[in-house]
C-alpha positions, 0 to 999 in steps of 0.5 A, a space after each residue: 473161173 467163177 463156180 457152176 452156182 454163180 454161173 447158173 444164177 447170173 444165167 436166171 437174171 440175164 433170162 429174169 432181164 431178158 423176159 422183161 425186155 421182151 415184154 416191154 418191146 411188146 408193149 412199145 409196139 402196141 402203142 406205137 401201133 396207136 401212137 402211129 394212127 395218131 398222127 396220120 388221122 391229125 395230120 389232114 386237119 393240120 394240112 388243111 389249115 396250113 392251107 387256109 394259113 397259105 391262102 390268109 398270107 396274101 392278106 394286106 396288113 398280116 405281116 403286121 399282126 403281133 403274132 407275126 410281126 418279125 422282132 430283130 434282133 432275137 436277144 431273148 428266146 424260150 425254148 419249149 423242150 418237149 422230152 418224155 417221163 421214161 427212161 429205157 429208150 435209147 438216145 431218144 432223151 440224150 439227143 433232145 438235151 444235147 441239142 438243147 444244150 448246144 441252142 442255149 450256148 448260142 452267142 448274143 442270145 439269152 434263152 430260157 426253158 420251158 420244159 414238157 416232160 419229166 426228163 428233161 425237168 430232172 436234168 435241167 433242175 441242178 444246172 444253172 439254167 433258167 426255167 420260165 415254164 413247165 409243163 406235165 409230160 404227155 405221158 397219159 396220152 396225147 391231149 389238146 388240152 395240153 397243147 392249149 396250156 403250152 400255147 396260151 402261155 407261151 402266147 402271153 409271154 410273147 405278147 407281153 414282149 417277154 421273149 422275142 421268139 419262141 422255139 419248140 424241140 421236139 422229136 419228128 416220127 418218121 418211122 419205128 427205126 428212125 427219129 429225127 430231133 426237130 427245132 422249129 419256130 412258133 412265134 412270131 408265126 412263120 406263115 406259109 407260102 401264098 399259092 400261085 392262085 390265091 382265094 378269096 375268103 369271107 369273114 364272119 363276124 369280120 376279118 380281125 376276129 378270124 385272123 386273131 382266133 385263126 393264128 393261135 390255133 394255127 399254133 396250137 395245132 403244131 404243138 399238137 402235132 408234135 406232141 402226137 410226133 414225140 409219143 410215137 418217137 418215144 415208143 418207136 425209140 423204146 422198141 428199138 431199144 428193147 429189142 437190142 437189149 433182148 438180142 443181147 441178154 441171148 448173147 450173154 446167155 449162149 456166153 454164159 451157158 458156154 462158160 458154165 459147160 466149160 466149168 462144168 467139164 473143168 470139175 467132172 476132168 479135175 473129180 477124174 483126176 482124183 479118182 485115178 490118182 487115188 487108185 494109183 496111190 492104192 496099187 503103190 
């Protein structure tokens, strides 16, 4: 049985580790209180345009635009793999590099990575897979701007017929307790179902300007989504996993704090012994 003094200071780290968890879980929940407000306040702007996106798929000569035009077979893609910069928040990492992992090993199809996150950077780095793009974390906060960079490249790439797809891993918020990893594909430009009762559009200048500034647009409010998705995720996930590592460092409290007693007792029992086995030897 380890001492009273060893006790006791495992007992100060464990509530030194435990005052941190809970100060994390607080902060976790501060922001994604935020990150949550995020999403609801950007997801009428990404519907809206899903719509017009709807509306534009009755359009004569739009499967045909290269943003759109299928290219079968899809022997070379990129993945855009969106982790985060941080640690200390469960699975939410492990899960996007698994399934990132299992999509690369795919039969007939040579893929390559573009990485969004210093996670998934560091764990790509030493493994002999192919990095095409790399891109800052969202850490900061969210930013269109990055979205932008992640879509005019990813673009460029597509264009030049550098890769036959484009996909993005990302992680969906559903709620704090639940995170789905999610693979969708950006190029070539999956377009929505035409409504039953199509619309009419006017286009000004013309039609081409629009459809060419519409469609990249169209992608780079996905990539904004998930983006905003992969935050809230994050710090959904970080509280969770705070919370959990909180209710355990009590556990090992009560555990220790009972094994310090039972030392203690051991001692005070073992001093008595002595006391009376003295005072024995004295009346001999």
């Amino acid at each position: 049985m380890a001492s009273l003094k060893i006790i006791r200071k495992r007992i100060g780290s464990v509530r030194n580790t435990q005052q941190i968890t809970k100060a994390m879980k607080m902060v976790s929940a501060a922001k994604l209180r935020r990150a949550q407000d995020a999403v609801s306040e950007s997801r009428a702007y990404a519907e809206k345009l899903g719509e017009v996106m709807a509306g534009l798929a009755t359009e004569s000569g739009l499967r045909e635009h290269p943003l759109v035009r299928e290219r079968a077979p899809e022997s070379k893609v990129l993945l855009l793999l969106l982790t985060g910069d941080r640690g200390l928040c469960g699975g939410f990492n492990t899960n996007l590099i698994r399934l990132s992992q299992t999509f690369i090993a795919e039969d007939g199809r040579d893929a390559e990575l573009g990485l969004i996150g210093r996670k998934g950077h560091d764990f790509y780095k030493r493994r002999d897979v192919t990095i095409a793009e790399q891109f800052a974390g969202p850490s900061a906060g969210p930013s269109i701007d990055l979205a932008r960079d992640i879509v005019a490249r990813a673009v460029a790439r597509f264009e030049s017929e550098d890769f036959d797809a484009v996909y993005l891993l990302y992680t969906k918020f559903e709620s704090a307790l639940t995170q789905v990893p999610t693979l969708e594909r950006l190029l070539p430009i999956a377009t929505p179902e035409a409504p039953e009762s199509g619309r009419e559009y006017l286009y000004e200048p013309n039609r081409q300007l629009v459809i060419d500034d519409l469609l990249p647009r169209y992608v780079e409010v996905k990539v904004f989504q998930a983006v905003l998705n992969s935050i809230a995720s994050e710090h959904g996930a970080r509280m969770t996993a705070m919370e959990s590592a909180t209710r355990n460092a009590s556990e090992m409290i009560d555990r220790l704090t009972l094994e310090m007693n039972r030392a203690r007792q051991a001692t005070i029992t073992k001093e008595l012994m002595e006391i009376v086995g003295g005072a024995e030897a004295l009346k001999g």
